[in-house]
C-alpha positions in Angstrom: -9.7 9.4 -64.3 -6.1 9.9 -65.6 -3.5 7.8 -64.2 -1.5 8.6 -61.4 2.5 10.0 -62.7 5.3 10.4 -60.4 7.2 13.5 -62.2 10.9 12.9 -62.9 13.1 16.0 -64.6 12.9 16.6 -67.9 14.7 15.0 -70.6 16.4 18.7 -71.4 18.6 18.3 -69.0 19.4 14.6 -68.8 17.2 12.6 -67.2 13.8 11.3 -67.8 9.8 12.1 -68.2 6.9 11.3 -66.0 6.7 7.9 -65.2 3.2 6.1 -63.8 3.1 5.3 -60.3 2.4 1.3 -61.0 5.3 1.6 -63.5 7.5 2.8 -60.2 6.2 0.7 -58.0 7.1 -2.1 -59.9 10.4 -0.8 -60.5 11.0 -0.7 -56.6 9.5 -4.0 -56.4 12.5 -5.3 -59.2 14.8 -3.2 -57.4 14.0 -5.0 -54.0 14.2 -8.5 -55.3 17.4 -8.2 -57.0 19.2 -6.6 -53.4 17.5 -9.4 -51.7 18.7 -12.2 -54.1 22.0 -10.7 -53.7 21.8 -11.1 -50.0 20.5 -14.7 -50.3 23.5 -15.7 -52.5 26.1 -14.1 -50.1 24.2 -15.5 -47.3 24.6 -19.2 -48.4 28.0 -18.6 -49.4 29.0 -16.7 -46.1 26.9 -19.9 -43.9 29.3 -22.0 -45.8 32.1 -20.1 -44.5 30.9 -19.3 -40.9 33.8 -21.1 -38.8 36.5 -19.4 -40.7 34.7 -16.0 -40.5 34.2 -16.6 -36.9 37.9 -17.6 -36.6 38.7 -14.0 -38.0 36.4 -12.6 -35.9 37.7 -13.8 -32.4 41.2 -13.2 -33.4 41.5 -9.7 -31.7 40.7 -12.4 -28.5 43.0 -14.5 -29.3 45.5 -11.6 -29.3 44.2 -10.4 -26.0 45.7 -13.3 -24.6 42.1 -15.2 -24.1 42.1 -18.6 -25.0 39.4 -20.3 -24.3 35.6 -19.1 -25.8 32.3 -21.4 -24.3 28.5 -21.6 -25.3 26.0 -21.8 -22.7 23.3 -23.5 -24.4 23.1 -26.0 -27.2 21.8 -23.8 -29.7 24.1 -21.0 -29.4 26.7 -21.7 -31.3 24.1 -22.6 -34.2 22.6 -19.7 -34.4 26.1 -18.0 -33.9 26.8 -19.3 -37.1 23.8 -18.0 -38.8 23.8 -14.6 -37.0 28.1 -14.7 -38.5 26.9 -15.4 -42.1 23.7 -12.5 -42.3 26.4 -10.2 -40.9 29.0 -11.4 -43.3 26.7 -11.4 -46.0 25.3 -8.0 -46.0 28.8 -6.6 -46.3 29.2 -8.6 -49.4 25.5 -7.4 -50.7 26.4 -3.5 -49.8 27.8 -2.7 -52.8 24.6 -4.6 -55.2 21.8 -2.9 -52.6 24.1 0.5 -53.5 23.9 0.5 -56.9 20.2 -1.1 -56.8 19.6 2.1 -54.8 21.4 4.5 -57.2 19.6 3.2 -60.3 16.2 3.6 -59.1 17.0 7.4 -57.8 19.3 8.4 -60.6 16.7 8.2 -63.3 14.9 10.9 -61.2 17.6 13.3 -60.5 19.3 16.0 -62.5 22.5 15.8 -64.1 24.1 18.1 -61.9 22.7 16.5 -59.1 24.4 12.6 -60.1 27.6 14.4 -60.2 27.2 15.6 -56.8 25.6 12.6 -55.4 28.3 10.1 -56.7 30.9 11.0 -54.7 29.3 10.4 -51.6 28.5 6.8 -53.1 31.8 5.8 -53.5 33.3 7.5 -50.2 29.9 5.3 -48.3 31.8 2.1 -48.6 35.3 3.2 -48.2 34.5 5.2 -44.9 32.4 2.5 -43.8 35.4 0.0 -44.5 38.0 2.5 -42.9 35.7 3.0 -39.6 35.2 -1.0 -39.5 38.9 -1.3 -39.8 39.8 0.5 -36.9 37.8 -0.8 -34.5 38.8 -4.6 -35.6 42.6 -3.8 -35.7 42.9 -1.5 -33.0 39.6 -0.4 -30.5 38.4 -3.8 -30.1 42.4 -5.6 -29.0 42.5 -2.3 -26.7 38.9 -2.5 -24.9 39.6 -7.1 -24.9 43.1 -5.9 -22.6 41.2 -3.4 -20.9 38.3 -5.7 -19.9 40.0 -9.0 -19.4 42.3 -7.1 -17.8 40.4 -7.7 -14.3 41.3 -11.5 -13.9 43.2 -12.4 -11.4 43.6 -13.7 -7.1 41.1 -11.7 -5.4 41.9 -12.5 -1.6 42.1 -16.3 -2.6 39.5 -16.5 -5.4 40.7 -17.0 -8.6 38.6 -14.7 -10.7 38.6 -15.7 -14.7 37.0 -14.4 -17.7 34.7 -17.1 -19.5 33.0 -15.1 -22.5 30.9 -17.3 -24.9 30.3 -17.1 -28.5 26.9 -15.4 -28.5 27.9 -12.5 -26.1 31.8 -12.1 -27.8 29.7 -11.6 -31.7 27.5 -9.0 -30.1 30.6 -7.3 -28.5 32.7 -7.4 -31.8 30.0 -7.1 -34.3 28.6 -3.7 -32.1 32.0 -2.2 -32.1 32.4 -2.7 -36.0 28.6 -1.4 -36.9 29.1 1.7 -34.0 32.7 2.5 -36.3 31.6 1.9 -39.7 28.3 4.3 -39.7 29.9 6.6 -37.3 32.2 7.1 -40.0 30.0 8.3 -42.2 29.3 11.7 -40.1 31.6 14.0 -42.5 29.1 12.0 -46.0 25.9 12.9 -43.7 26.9 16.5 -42.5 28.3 17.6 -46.7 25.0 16.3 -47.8 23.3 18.0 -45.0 25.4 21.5 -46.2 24.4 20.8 -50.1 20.8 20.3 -49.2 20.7 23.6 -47.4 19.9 22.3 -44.2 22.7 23.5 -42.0 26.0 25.8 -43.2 29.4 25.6 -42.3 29.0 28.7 -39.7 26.5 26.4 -37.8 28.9 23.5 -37.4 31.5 25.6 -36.6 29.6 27.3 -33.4 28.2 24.0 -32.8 31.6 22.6 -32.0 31.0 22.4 -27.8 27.6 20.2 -28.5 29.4 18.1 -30.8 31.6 17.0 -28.2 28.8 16.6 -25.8 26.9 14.6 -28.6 30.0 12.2 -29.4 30.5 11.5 -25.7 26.6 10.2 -25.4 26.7 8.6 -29.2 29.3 6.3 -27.8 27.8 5.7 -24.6 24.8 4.5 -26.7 26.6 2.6 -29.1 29.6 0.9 -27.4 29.9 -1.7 -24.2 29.5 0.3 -20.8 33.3 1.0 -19.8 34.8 4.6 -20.2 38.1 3.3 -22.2 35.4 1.8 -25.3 33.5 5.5 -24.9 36.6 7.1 -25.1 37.5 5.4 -28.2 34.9 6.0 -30.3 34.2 9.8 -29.1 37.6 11.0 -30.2 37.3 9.6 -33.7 33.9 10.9 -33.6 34.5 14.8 -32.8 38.2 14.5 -35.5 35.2 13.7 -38.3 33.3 16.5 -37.1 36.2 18.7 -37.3 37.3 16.9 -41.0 33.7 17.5 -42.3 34.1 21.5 -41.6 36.9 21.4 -43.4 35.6 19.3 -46.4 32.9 21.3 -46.6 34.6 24.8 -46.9 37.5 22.9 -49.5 34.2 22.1 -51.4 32.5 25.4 -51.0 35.6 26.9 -52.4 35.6 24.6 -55.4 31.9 25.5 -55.9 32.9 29.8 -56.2 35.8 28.6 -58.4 34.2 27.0 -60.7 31.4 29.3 -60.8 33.6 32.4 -61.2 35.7 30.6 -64.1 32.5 29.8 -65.7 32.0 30.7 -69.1 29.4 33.7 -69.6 27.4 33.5 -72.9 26.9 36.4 -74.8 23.4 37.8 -75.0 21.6 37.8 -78.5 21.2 40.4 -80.1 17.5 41.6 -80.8 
């Protein structure tokens, strides 16, 4: 029996032959290892730094005027710590696992296809970063005023907000993971476009759905109160609208270049 080949492009137009299947297996295997070695290192460093990166972390609740954080039970703030480094640490680790990715695709892509795929490789972290951004600096202190904005004398009981360390990391740490890959919407939706998959015509009559759609993503992916909701919709449907136009600025690129491309002359018989 002949041994099993995963087919790759050919070397005529940049990248490289049939491989063996145990040969990409063991490749993915390498490829695995290294991202999770990366991860391990980040992860010790990050545990290492836990207390500071928490004191980052609770600063938006500091701002909100909330002083005092507690732990209910005596392992919390242990595995708070651990639960502050993994998130920590696969931030650190994105860009290795990226580029761990990319070099176990690239070798089976075209070269035409790598110089359309690495764009949206670089804009990945940076829209991740600018989604992650905005809900640290400014959702989160709004939604913290919003919610602890309930305290207070209610008819002679003094009602006070207590939040502990386990419940304020899942609050922060779900707003910045709901922003970050909600921000990647216009990298999903121009891949979606140069794949063929949907056109610019269908995103622009499915405009009214998106709305609906951004309402219920953030209902899923941000604390039950209308203000956080609100927060993350509106962002939400201006990427929609920002990816239409990214993808007709690149569609016009794409005729440009086309129509300025040189024609070769036939040869003659």
């Amino acid at each position: 029996m002949s041994e099993e080949t995963v087919v790759t492009p050919g070397d005529d137009d940049g990248a490289g032959g049939k491989m063996p299947l145990l040969d990409h297996l063991i490749e993915l295997r390498s490829r695995l290892l290294k991202s999770l070695l990366a991860i391990a290192v980040a992860f010790g460093v990050c545990l290492y730094f836990a207390e500071d990166i928490f004191r980052v972390l609770v600063q938006p609740l500091v701002a909100a005027g909330q002083g005092r954080i507690i732990y209910t039970q005596l392992f919390e703030a242990f595995f708070v710590q651990i639960k502050v480094a993994l998130f920590a640490a696969m931030m650190i680790a994105f860009p290795v696992i990226a580029n761990q990715l990319w070099k176990f695709v690239a070798p089976g892509l075209y070269r035409q296809e790598k110089r359309a795929l690495l764009p949206f490789l670089f804009a990945t972290p940076v829209l991740f970063a600018a989604g992650a951004s905005l809900a640290y600096f400014v959702t989160v202190p709004v939604a913290l005023r919003f919610l602890l904005g309930f305290q207070g004398d209610l008819g002679g009981i003094q009602q006070e907000a207590l939040p502990s360390v386990a419940n304020y990391l899942s609050f922060i740490m779900q707003f910045i993971m709901a922003f970050g890959i909600c921000f990647l919407l216009p990298i999903l939706l121009m891949l979606l476009e140069r794949a063929g998959i949907v056109t610019r015509e269908q995103l622009v009559s499915a405009r009214r759905y998106m709305v609906v759609a951004a309402f219920a993503i953030a209902a899923v992916a941000t604390p039950p109160d209308i203000l956080s909701q609100f927060l993350l919709a509106v962002p939400l449907i201006l990427l929609y609208e920002i990816s239409i136009f990214a993808i007709w600025f690149t569609q016009r690129r794409r005729k440009t270049g086309a129509q300025e491309a040189p024609v070769e002359p036939l040869e003659e018989a």
